[in-house]
Each structure stands twice: as C-alpha cells, then as structure tokens.
C-alpha positions as CSV (number, residue, x, y, z in Angstrom):
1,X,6.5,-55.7,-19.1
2,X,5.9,-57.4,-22.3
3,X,7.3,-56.0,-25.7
4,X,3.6,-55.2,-26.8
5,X,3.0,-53.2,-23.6
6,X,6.2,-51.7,-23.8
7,X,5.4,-50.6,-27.4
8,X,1.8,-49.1,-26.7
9,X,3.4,-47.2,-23.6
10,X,5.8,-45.7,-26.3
11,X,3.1,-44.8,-28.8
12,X,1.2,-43.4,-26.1
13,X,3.5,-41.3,-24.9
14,X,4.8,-39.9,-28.0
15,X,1.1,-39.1,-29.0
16,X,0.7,-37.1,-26.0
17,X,4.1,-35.2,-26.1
18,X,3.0,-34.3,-29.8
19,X,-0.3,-33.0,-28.6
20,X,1.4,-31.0,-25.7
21,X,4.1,-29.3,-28.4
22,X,0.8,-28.5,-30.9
23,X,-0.9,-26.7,-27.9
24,X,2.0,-25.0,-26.3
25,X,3.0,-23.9,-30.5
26,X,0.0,-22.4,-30.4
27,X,0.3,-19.6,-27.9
28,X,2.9,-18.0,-29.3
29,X,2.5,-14.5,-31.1
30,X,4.7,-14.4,-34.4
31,X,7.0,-11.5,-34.4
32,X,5.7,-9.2,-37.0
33,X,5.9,-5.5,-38.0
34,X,2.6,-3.2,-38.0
35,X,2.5,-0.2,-40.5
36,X,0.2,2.8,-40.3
37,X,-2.8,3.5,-41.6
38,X,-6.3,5.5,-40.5
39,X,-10.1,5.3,-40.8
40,X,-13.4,5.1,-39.0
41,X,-14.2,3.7,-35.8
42,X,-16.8,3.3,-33.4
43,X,-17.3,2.6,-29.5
44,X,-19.2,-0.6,-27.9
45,X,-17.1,-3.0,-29.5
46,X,-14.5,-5.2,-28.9
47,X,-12.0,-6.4,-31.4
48,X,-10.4,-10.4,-31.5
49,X,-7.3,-10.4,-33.8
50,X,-5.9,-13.7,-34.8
51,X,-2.0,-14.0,-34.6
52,X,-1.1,-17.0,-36.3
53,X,-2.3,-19.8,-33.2
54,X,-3.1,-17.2,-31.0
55,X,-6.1,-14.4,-30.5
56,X,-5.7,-10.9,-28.9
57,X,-8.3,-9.2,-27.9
58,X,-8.6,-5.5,-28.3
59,X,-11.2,-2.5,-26.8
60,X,-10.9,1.4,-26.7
61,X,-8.9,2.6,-23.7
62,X,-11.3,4.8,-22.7
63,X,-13.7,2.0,-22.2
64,X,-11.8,0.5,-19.5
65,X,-13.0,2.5,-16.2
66,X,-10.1,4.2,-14.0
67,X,-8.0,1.7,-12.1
68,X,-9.4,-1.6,-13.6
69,X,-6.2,-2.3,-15.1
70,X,-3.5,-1.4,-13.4
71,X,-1.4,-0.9,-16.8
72,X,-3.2,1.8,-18.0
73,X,-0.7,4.5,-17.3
74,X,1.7,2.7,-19.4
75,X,-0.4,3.1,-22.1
76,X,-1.6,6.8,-21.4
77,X,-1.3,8.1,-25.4
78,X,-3.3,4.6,-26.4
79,X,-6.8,4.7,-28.8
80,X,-7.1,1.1,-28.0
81,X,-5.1,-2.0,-26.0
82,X,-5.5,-5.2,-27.2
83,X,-4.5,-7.8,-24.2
84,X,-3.2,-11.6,-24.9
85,X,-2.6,-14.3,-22.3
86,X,-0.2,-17.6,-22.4
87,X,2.4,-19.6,-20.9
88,X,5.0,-17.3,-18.8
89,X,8.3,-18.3,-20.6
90,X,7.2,-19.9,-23.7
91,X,4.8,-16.9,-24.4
92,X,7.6,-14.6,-24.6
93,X,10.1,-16.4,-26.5
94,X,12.7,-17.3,-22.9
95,X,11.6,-20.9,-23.6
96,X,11.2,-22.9,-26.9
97,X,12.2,-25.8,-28.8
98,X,10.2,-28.9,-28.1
99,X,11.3,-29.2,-24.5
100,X,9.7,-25.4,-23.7
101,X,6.5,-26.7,-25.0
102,X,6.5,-29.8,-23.1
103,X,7.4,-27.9,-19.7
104,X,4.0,-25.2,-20.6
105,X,1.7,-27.5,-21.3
106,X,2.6,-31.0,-19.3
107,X,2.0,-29.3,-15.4
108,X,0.9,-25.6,-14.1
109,X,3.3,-23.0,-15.3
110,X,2.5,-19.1,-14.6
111,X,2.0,-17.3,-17.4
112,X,2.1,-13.4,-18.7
113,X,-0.4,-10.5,-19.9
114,X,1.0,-9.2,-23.4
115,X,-0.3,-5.9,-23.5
116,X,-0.4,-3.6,-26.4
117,X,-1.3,0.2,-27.2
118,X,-2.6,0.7,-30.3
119,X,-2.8,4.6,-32.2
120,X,-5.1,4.0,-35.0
121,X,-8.4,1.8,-35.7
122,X,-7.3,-1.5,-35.0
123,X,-7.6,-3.2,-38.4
124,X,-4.9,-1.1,-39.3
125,X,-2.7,-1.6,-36.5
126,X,-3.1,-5.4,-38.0
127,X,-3.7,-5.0,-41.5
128,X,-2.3,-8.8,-42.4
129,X,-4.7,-10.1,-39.6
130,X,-7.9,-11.5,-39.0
131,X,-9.9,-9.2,-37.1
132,X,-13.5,-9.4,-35.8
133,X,-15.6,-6.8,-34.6
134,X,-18.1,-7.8,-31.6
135,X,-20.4,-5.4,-30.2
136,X,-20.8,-5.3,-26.8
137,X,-23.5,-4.0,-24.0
138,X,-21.9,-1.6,-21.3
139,X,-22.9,-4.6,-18.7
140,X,-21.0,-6.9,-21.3
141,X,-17.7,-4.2,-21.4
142,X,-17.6,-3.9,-17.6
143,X,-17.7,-7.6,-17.2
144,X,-15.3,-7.9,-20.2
145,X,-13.1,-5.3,-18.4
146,X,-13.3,-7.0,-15.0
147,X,-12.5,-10.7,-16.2
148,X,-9.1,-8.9,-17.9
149,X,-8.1,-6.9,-14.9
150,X,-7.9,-10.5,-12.7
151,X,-5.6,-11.5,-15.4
152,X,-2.6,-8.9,-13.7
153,X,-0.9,-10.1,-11.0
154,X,-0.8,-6.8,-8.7
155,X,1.5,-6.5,-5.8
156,X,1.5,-4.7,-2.6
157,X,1.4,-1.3,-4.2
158,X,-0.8,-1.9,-6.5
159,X,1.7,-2.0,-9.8
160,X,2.0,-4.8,-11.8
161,X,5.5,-6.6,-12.6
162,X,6.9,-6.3,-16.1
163,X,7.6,-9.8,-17.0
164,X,9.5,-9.1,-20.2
165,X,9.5,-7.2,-23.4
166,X,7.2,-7.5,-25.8
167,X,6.5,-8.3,-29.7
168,X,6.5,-5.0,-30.5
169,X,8.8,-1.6,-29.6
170,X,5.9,-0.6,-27.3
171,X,3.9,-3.7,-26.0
172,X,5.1,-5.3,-22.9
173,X,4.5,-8.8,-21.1
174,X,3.2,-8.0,-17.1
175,X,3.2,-10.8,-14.3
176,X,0.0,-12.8,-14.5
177,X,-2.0,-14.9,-11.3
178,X,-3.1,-18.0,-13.5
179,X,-2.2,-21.0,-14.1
180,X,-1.2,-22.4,-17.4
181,X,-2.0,-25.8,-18.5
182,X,-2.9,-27.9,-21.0
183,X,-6.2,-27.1,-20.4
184,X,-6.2,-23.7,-19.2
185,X,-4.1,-22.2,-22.1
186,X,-4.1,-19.0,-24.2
187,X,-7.0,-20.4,-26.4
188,X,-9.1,-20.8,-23.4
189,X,-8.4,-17.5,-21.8
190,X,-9.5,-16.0,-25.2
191,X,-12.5,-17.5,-25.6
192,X,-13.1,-17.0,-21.5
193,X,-12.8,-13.3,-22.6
194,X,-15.1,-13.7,-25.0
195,X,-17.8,-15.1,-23.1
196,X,-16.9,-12.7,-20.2
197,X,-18.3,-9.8,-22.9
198,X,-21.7,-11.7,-23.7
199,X,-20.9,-14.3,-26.5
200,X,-21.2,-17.8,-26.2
201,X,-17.5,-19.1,-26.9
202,X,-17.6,-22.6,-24.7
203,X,-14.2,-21.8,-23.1
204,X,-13.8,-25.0,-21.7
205,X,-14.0,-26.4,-25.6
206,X,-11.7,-23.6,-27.1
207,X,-8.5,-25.5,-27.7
208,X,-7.4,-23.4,-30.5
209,X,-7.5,-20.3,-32.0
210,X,-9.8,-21.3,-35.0
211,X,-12.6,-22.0,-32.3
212,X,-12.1,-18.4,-30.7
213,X,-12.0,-16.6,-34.0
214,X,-15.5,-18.8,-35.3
215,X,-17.4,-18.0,-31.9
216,X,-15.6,-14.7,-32.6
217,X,-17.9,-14.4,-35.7
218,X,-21.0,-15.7,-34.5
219,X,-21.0,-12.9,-32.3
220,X,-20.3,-10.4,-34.5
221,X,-18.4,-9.1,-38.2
222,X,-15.8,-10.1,-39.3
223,X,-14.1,-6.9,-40.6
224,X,-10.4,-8.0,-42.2
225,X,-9.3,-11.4,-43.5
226,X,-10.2,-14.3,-44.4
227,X,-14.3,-15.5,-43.7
C-alpha cells in the first residue's frame, strides 16, 4: 500500500472514530440536581426535556393505562415519568472515555430505559432545561405509550431488570430489548417517540438532540428555555 493510501486510510478512520465519540457523547445525561417548585398543569400533553445532548420525554402517570409499563409500581407516588433511552453502559456512566464511545456506537450494543418519577409540573422538576410541551390525541398517547412499553426488556414474570442506578436518588436505568448503534441511538429513539405521539420528527434523520427538541417545537410550545 502506497504512503498516500496509507495516509487517506488514516484520515479516514480518524474521521469516523471522531464522529462515533460525538454521537456516543451525546447520549449521555449530565448529572445535575433538581430543586422544587409548583404550578399549573394540564393533561393531553407530553413533555420533551433537553439534557445537555440528550432528550427525555415526559407524560402524566396516570396517562399510561395499567400494565403498559411494567415499571409503574416503582413509580407508584409519581405526577409524571419522563423515560430516556441510550447505549447500556455508556448511558449509565460503567463505560466512558473515548474507548466507551467507540464500543456504543461502532457495532450493536444493548442499551437501558432511564426512568424517572417526577412530583411536581415538570418545568419545575427541570427548571435549568429546555422543555417543550406537545399536545397529544388519546390515539396519539396510547400509541406514544405502546412504542415506550416495547422499550423494557420484560422477563418471564413479567418484571423488568434494573440495570443500574440512576442520575437521580429516585430514577433508575431497567434492561432494554434494542439495539444500539450508530444509527439507532438515543437521538433516534427520541424522535421515534415523538413521531409515535403524532408529530413528524423524521427519526431516521434525528442524529442529535437539537433535531428532537426543533421537531419538538413544531409540534407544540416551547414552555422553558431557550427558543
């Protein structure tokens, strides 16, 4: 091989590691503290929140029917959960460094639910995030709902694994079914979610989070942060 060759296979393949590590980078969920607060609410809606390179995606427990998610119990005293999907071991932090992002976005990894109960309208669960309200149809919530609930991996009697803890003192991270790739990761599942609960978010498309948070919009208000 020729020293030309030899250098464009090198320039190549650095270009492609650094565009694996941006992706990976961008499913995680920054540790951050939530502080309390109050106010009006409403029902019909979901909720996307932007965490740094990654969207969650919150709605009212009481909108999800009886045994759709098969976490619900662990969030019995919840107003709302907000759900987030990504990479099993980069997601929750057992993985990192440039080598973690390499190994979740070069081949199929599993990958983890982050689930989190939420007390209190959830712009102030989040008050240093982006958050957009999008209304939804109850045809839009149940298929919304449904697409969510085939994000936990359920076992034999009908529980879900805890994968690891999560960000917060009451979120955890449960055993997911999908793959995670370079293109199947958190960004798409987001946007997926989206377009599962009526709005045009061109999943395939949604590479990162600013995509899901501007489809986010189209669809509805945005309701905290920046526009």
């Amino acid at each position: 091989m020729s020293e030309r060759m030899q250098w464009w296979r090198s320039l190549l393949l650095g270009a492609g590691a650094v565009w694996l590590v941006v992706l990976a980078a961008r499913c995680h969920l920054p540790r951050r503290s939530v502080s309390a607060g109050g106010g009006p609410d409403s029902t019909g809606v979901i909720y996307v929140v932007q965490h740094g390179w990654h969207a969650g995606i919150a709605v009212r427990r009481a909108d999800v029917p009886a045994g759709r998610w098969p976490v619900l119990d662990d969030v019995a005293d919840a107003q709302y959960v907000e759900v987030g999907w990504g990479e099993a071991q980069y997601y929750p932090g057992a993985s990192r460094g440039v080598w973690g992002a390499l190994r979740a976005g070069a081949w199929p990894t599993g990958s983890v639910v982050h689930v989190v109960p939420i007390d209190r309208p959830v712009p102030d669960r989040f008050p240093a995030r982006t958050v957009v309200r999008v209304p939804v149809s109850p045809a839009e919530l149940d298929a919304f709902t449904t697409f969510v609930g085939a994000s936990f991996a359920v076992d034999s009697m009908g529980r879900v694994p805890t994968a690891a803890p999560g960000y917060y003192a009451d979120s955890r991270f449960y055993a997911s079914p999908l793959p995670y790739h370079v293109f199947n990761n958190c960004n798409h599942w987001a946007a997926a979610a989206l377009e599962a609960a009526g709005c045009d978010a061109s999943p395939r498309w949604a590479f990162t989070v600013g995509q899901v948070i501007s489809r986010a919009k189209a669809c509805g208000t945005l309701v905290q942060g920046e526009g």
